[in-house]
Every structure is written in structure tokens, then in C-alpha cells.
C-alpha positions, 0 to 999 in steps of 0.5 A: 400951224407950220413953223419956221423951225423945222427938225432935221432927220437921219436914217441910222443904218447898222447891220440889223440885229432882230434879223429873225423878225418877220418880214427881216432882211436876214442878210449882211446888208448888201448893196441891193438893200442899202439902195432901198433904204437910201432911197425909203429915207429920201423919200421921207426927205431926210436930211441923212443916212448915217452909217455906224462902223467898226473896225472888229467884229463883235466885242463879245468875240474879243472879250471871250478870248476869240471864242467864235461861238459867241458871234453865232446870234450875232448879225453885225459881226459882219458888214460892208465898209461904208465910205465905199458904200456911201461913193456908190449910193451916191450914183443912185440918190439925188438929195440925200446926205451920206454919213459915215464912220471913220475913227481918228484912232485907227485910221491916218489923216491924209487918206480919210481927207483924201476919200471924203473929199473925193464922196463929196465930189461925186455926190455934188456936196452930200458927205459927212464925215461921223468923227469918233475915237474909236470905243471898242478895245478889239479894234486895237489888235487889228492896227499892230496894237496890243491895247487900246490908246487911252481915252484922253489920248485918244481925244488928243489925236482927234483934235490934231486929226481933225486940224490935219483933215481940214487943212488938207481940204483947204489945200486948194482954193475954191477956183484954183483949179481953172482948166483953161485952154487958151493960157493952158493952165490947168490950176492957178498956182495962187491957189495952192497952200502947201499944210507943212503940218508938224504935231505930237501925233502926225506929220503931213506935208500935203497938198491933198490930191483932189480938188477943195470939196464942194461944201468946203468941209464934208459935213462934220458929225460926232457922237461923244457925251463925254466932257473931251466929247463935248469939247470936240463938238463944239469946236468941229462938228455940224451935227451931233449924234447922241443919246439921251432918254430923258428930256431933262438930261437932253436940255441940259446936253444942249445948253452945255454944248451949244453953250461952249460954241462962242469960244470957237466962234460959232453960232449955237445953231452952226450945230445940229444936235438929233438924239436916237429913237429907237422905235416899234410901230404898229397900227396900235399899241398893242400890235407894237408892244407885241412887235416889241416883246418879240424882239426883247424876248428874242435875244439870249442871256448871253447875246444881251449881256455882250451889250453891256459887258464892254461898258463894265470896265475890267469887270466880268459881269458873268461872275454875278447874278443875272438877276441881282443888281448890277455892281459897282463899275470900274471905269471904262476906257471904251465909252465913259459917257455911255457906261455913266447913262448905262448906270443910271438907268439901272439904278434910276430903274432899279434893272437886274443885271439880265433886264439891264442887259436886254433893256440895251441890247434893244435900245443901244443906250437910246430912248425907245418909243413902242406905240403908233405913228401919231404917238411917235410923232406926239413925243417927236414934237413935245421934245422938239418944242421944248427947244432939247434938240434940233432933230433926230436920230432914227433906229430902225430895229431891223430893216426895211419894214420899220424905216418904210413904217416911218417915212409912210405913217409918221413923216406925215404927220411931221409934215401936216403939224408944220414940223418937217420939209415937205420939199429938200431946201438945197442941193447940197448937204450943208443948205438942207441941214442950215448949217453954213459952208465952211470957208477956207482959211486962206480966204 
């Protein structure tokens, strides 16, 4: 029987890392391979392709001191820059949302406002902006920093980023530019708001060079868990990207973030919130599990535990038995959220240090499903039911088969049991997610 409510869906792309599997691309995914897998998602009528970035390559090469044999497994120390990606995937989809990184640490207001805001004109209000601070210590070194900005300082200058960006998108009214030929005015001057922003951390004149974006804002995502994560979601963001393994630690997450949205004023369901699945498929368990054990058994002792050692604070990991249990962290100036769900779940699990390590290298600290398109969409349904999450957020452990896998076997069945589109419901990014256009403030 269908519902009225229906969950929301997002590609997650990322260099692949089980590039060896059979049927892999085992390239740096090139554009030829981004158009495939835009185009697979939108024909599963997924609201989004989001793609993950980083300014460094691989942490394990920072953390070794520069040591270039530690980045010889890795297949995402390289990558191509996504807001360039996104601009040209945008000529080759009609309905797709287009979702990037770009990190508030590293990065000045003026220009991010200024590339999105041009993403969404060319893809006729389709972009998404993935607001994040910047987690890894090695992106420092590359921005004439010797260290990493510290976690709650990093917050701060996201809040005031933020403010910027969106100011700078309001700089024009939504008619202010008029082109009209008989008085020969190009833009009505009633229409332009000049920012004059002055705070702790920049300080922006402004106006924006490009016109009021067609969605208002490009949408806003954000993939904190932690406390100032939370905060920063419920106050900017129209989607959530997080990672719960547990049903009960998802209806918690979303009570306490929906619930922190009527300060802002904003309805809880202004945000979207779509845990990760990181998911093996195959005709039966048993062909997935194998599919599954393949991968895990795939990764070296050393490539497994870079997955973990960033999330260890100061703490060398490699001075400890590989299978002994995992010691008391320090805290981490990296992803505090994600270094608390790693302890838990070695504790809750009682892992060794070795399992632990190859436990995340696979699943990225996201719940892992490994069975058949029936049982994936069983467990899809029972958490979306529950009233934990308005959608999900899907990893492919490589590309493309898994991806084609999902949107040929599982969004079917989403689509028979009444729990997903079967048709996009707008033009725009914002009208398929149901989340509102955001007005201007001079409006």
C-alpha cells in the first residue's frame, strides 16, 4: 500500500576503493565514469549524486611523515575536483541533484558563493553545497598552516562562512536582473544589496557577481554528529549526511536535531536527514557474503589500520598488538563524532585492533548491509518506518556494478511497496527533496 511519505535517496561517489574487485573501474574515475554513474542514479530517480572530497591525499601519507609507499593500495589519494565535475555532469542529466564537498576551513566565502551559485544556474536549480570543516589534519600543510584549526574554532568559522555565502547569494533580488531593451536597463538598482560583512573571521563587501541562484540557496548539506555539528545542521542545512549503525542511536540523532530546529525557525521536516548503507548485493546471501569477505580479506593490516589511525588522536595504533583491543584514545581534533561511534563499536563488539581496522576500512564507520535486494530493501523500509531518518545515504563499495545492482533490484521494490518516487516530483533540487525555497532576506 503507497504511502504519502516517501524516502529520499543519494548516490555517495568517492574514488573506488575495492578497485581490484571483479568487474571494478580501476581508474581515478574519470569523467566518462562520473556520466554513468549520474546517469545509473537518475535512472533510479535519486534525488542526489554527492560527491566526498579532500583537500590531501590520503591521511596514511600524512601520518607517516611523507612516506610515498604507504599511498601504493590507495585508490583515493587521487581524484578529480568535484564543483568542477558537478558543472559538467550538469549538461549531461536533467534531474539529478549534484552535491559536493567544499570545506569552510580551507576555502574564502566569496568564491565558493560565487562557483555554486554559478552550478545551480547552469544546472537550472540542481546544486548542493556538503558544508563540512575539514577533518583531516594533512589538508592544513597545503593552506600555509603548519597545523589544523582547532575543532570548535573550526565551527565558528563555519557559522560566520556560512552567513557570508548566503548573504552574498542574496545580494541580488530574485527579478532584479530585468534586461530590458526599451528603458535599457540591464538590472533594477532597487534590487542590489551590498553585504558589508565585518566578523572575526572575514570581511566581505560583496556584491556577488552572478545573479540570485534559481533555488535561492543551492541546497545545504552537512555531515557533522558532533554537538557544534548538530547545531550547524539544524540551524543551515537541508540535508543531513550521517552515520548511525544502530536504530536506536538513529532515533535519537533525529529527535535531537530536528528537535533543536524551532529556535531557527524551522519545521523539523525543513531537513532531510539519510544515514549511510554501505551495501553487497547479490542474487543470495551466500553470493554476497562472498562478495563481502573478498573485500574485507582484500585490504592489508597496514591500508586497514590508516582507516582508523586518523580517528586516534596522537596516539600510534602500530605500537599495539593488532589483535589486542583497542586502548584508550586521547581525543581527536579530526572527527570527535566519528572517533566516539569507532569506540563503541569496538567495545560494544569487543574487535581487536586488526578487525576494528578492517571492520572500518570497509564500512567508512556506516551501517553495512551484505544479502539480497529484497533483504536491503526489508531493512531500508523497517528503519524508514520507524520514523529514524527521512532517506538514505547509499555506498557503493566500488563502481559501477553495485550502483547498477541497486537501482535494477532494489528500487523496485522500494517502488512496489509505495516507498519511493516512481517519477521526480519538480524540476528542481529543492521541489524533489520537499524542502522549501529559501527566500531572501530582503524579501
Amino acid at each position: 500500500m503507497a504511502t504519502t511519505r516517501q524516502m529520499k535517496l543519494t548516490a555517495f561517489c568517492h574514488p573506488p576503493g575495492h578497485w581490484r574487485m571483479p568487474g571494478a573501474r580501476p581508474t581515478d574515475m574519470g569523467f566518462e565514469d562520473n556520466v554513468h554513474l549520474a546517469q545509473t542514479a537518475e535512472r533510479g530517480k535519486f534525488d542526489m549524486l554527492f560527491y566526498q572530497d579532500s583537500a590531501a591525499v590520503a591521511p596514511v601519507f600524512y601520518l607517516s611523515g611523507g612516506n610515498a609507499e604507504t599511498l601504493a593500495e590507495s585508490a583515493r589519494c587521487v581524484r578529480l575536483e568535484p564543483l568542477t565535475m558537478l558543472a559538467a555532469l550538469a549538461t549531461v542529466t536533467k534531474h539529478i541533484g549534484l552535491v559536493a564537498t567544499a570545506t569552510t576551513t580551507y576555502n574564502d566565502p566569496f568564491s565558493i558563493a560565487r562557483k555554486f551559485a554559478t552550478i545551480d544556474h547552469i544546472s537550472k536549480g540542481r546544486a548542493g553545497w556538503n558544508l563540512v570543516t575539514s577533518q583531516n589534519v594533512d589538508e592544513a600543510q597545503n593552506f600555509s598552516r603548519d597545523s589544523h584549526l582547532d575543532h570548535a574554532l573550526r565551527y565558528q568559522r563555519a557559522q560566520e562562512f556560512y552567513d557570508v555565502v548566503t548573504g552574498l547569494w542574496d545580494s541580488w533580488d530574485d527579478d532584479a536582473v530585468i534586461r530590458d531593451r526599451e528603458t535599457g536597463r540591464y538590472i533594477d538598482p532597487a534590487g542590489l544589496h551590498v553585504l558589508n560583512h565585518k566578523g572575526d573571521h572575514f570581511s566581505v563587501r560583496g556584491p556577488l557577481n552572478v545573479a540570485r541562484p534559481p533555488q535561492g540557496y543551492p541546497i545545504i548539506a552537512q555531515a557533522g554528529s558532533s554537538d557544534p555539528g548538530r547545531e550547524l545542521a539544524a540551524r543551515t542545512a537541508d540535508v543531513v549526511f550521517t552515520a548511525q549503525v544502530d536504530i536506536g542511536e538513529a532515533r535519537s540523532f533525529y529527535a535531537d536535531v530536528k528537535g533543536r530546529m524551532a529556535k531557527y525557525g524551522r519545521a523539523p521536516d525543513d531537513l532531510k536527514i539519510m544515514p549511510g548503507i554501505r551495501f553487497v548485493l547479490g542474487q543470495t546471501e551466500s553470493e554476497a557474503k562472498e562478495r563481502y569477505e573478498m573485500m574485507v580479506s582484500s585490504a592489508s593490516d597496514d591500508g586497514a589500520l590508516a582507516s582508523i589511525q586518523r580517528l586516534a588522536g596522537d596516539l600510534d595504533l602500530k605500537q599495539f598488538p593488532l589483535d589486542g583491543p583497542l586502548p584508550d584514545l586521547p581525543p581527536s581534533n579530526a572527527a570527535k563524532a566519528r572517533q566516539v561511534m569507532m569506540i563503541e563499536l569496538a567495545r560494544r563488539e569487543n574487535l581487536s585492533i586488526r578487525k576494528l581496522a578492517r571492520r572500518f576500512a570497509f564500512s567508512l564507520g556506516h551501517m553495512v548491509y551484505v544479502g539480497t535486494a529484497k533483504g536491503l530493501a526489508d531493512q531500508m523500509e523497517e528503519w524508514f518506518t520507524a520514523g529514524v531518518c527521512d532517506g538514505f545515504t547509499m555506498l557503493s563499495p566500488y563502481f559501477p556494478i553495485p550502483l547498477e545492482l541497486f537501482v535494477d533490484t532494489v528500487v523496485p521494490e522500494l517502488q512496489r511497496r509505495g516507498l519511493f518516487r516512481t517519477e521526480y516530483e519538480g524540476t528542481t533540487l529543492r521541489e524533489n527533496l520537499g524542502v522549501p525555497f529559501r527566500s531572501s532576506r530582503y524579501t
